[in-house]
Every structure is written in C-alpha cells, then in structure tokens.
N, C-alpha and C positions, 0 to 999 in steps of 0.2 A: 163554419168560419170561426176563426179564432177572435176570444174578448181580446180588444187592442183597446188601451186605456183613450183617454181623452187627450186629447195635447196640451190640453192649460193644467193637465195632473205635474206636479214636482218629482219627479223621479229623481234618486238621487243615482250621479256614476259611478261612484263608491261609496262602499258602507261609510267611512273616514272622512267623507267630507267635509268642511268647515265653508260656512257662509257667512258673509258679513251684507249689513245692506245700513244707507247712510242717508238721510236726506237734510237739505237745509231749505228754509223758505226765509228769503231776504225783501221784507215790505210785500209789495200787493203782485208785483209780476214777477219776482226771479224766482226762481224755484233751482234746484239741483239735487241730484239726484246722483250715485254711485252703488256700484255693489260689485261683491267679489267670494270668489271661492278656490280654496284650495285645498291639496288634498297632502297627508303628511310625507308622502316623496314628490312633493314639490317644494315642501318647507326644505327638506335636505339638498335640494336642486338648487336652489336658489341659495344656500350657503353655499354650498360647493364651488359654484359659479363668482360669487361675491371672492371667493379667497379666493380662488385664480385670477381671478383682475386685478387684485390688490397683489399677489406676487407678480404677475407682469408687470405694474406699475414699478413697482421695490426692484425690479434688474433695471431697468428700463431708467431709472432714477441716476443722478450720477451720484458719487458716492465722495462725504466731504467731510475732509476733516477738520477739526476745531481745536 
C-alpha cells in the first residue's frame, strides 16, 4: 500500500501559493479568526474581473456634460 500523508499535514496546491492568517481577541469572549490563500493567477483573475465591472459600470453610466 501506498504512504498517504496524514490529513492535518499542509500540503500546499501550488508551488505559488500565498497564505494569510489573522486573528483578533476582543476582551474575554469574542475571538475572530480569518485566513486566506491565493494563488498568483488568481491575483490576475481578480484584476481582470475588477476592470470588467468597472467598464461595465462606465457604459452603463450616463454620460454629462459640464
């Protein structure tokens, strides 16, 4: 049978990936907690995506002169 790692191990899905992890503790009960990862074509994804909404907004806009 094949060595299959543990499941609490971190494998990462790409070499490139970028992790962020964030916590805050507010007094005796609140806690919060975040984290996130991305990978560098998803950085490009999400610009891409960002300027397409922004020229669909800019047609979509009426157009005024001053």
């Amino acid at each position: 049978m094949a060595d299959v790692p543990p499941l609490d191990t971190d494998i990462p899905t790409h070499p490139e990936e970028m992790k962020a992890n964030y916590a805050v503790r507010i007094g005796k009960s609140i806690s919060i907690q975040a984290s996130a990862r991305i990978t560098p074509a998803g950085i490009v994804t999400v610009g891409v995506t960002t300027l397409l909404v922004a020229l669909a907004f800019a047609a979509l806009a009426p157009r005024r002169r001053y």
